[in-house]
C-alpha positions in Angstrom: -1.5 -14.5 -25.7 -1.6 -14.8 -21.8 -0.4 -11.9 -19.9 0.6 -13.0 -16.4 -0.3 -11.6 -12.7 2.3 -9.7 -11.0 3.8 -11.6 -8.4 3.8 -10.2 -4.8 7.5 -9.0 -5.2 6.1 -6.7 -8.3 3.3 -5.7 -6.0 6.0 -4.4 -3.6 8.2 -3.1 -5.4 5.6 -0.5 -7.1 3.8 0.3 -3.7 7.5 0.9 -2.7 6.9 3.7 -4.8 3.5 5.0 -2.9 4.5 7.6 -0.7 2.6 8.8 2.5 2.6 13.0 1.9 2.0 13.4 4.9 5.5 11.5 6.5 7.1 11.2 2.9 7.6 7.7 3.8 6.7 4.6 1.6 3.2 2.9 2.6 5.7 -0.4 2.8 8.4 0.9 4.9 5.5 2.9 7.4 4.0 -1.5 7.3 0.6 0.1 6.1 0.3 -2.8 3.6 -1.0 -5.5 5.5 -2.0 -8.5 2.5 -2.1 -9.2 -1.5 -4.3 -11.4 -2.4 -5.8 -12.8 -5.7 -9.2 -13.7 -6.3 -10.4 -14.8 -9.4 -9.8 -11.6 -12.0 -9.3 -9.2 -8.8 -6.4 -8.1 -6.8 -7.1 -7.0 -3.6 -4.7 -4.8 -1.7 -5.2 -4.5 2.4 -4.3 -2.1 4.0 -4.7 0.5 7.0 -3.5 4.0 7.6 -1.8 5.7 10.4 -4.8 7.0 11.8 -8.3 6.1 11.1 -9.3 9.5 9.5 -6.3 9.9 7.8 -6.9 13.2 5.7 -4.5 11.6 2.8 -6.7 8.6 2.8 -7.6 9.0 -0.7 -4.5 10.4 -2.2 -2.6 7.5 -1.0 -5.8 5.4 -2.5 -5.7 6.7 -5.6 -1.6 6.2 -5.6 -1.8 3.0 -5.1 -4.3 2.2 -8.1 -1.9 4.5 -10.3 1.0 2.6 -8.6 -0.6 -1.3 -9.5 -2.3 -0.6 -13.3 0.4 -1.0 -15.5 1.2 -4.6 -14.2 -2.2 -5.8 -14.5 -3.8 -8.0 -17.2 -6.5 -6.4 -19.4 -9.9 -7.3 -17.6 -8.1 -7.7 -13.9 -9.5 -5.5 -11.2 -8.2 -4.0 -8.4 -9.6 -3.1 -4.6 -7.8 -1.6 -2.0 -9.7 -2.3 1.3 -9.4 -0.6 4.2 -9.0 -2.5 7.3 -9.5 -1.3 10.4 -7.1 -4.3 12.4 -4.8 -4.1 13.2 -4.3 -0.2 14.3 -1.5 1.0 12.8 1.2 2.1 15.4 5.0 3.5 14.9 5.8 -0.4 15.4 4.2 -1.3 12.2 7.3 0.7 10.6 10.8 -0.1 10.0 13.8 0.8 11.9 14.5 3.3 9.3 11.0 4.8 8.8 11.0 4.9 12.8 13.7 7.2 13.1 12.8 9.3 10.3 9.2 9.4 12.2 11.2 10.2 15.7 13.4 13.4 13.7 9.9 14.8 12.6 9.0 15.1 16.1 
């Protein structure tokens, strides 16, 4: 029996679900994720954080792994890779995650 790949809009839907603890925004709505892709057995997530020695680097990591597991295939890894560009800025965010960024202030 062939289990399928998520699609992207899986993909989304579960990060979605990864939360920044630091902001208590969603690593889609703060535009941390920056690319899915598949290679081979392998999905790669890219992505950045909002500042380059973010101190919930690997909580959000590990979230993200817990997040993407249950829609793999058996024998399918995953990476998240941490890119470096583009620099994440409040402009990465949306609308909404801006102004909840702007209250925090």
């Amino acid at each position: 029996m062939h289990v399928r790949s998520p699609t992207d809009a899986e993909v989304l839907a579960r990060l979605e679900r990864v939360i920044d603890p630091e902001t208590g925004i969603s690593i889609i709505e703060l535009g941390l994720v920056h690319g899915i892709f598949r290679e081979e057995d392998r999905l790669r997530i890219c992505m950045t954080m909002t500042t380059p020695a973010c101190p919930a680097g690997t909580t959000i990591i590990e979230a993200v792994h817990c997040a993407l597991a249950p829609l793999l295939p058996a024998g399918t890894a995953m990476q998240v890779e941490l890119c470096r560009s583009p620099v994440w800025t409040p402009e990465h965010a949306t609308p909404a995650a801006r102004a909840r960024l702007d209250q925090g202030r």
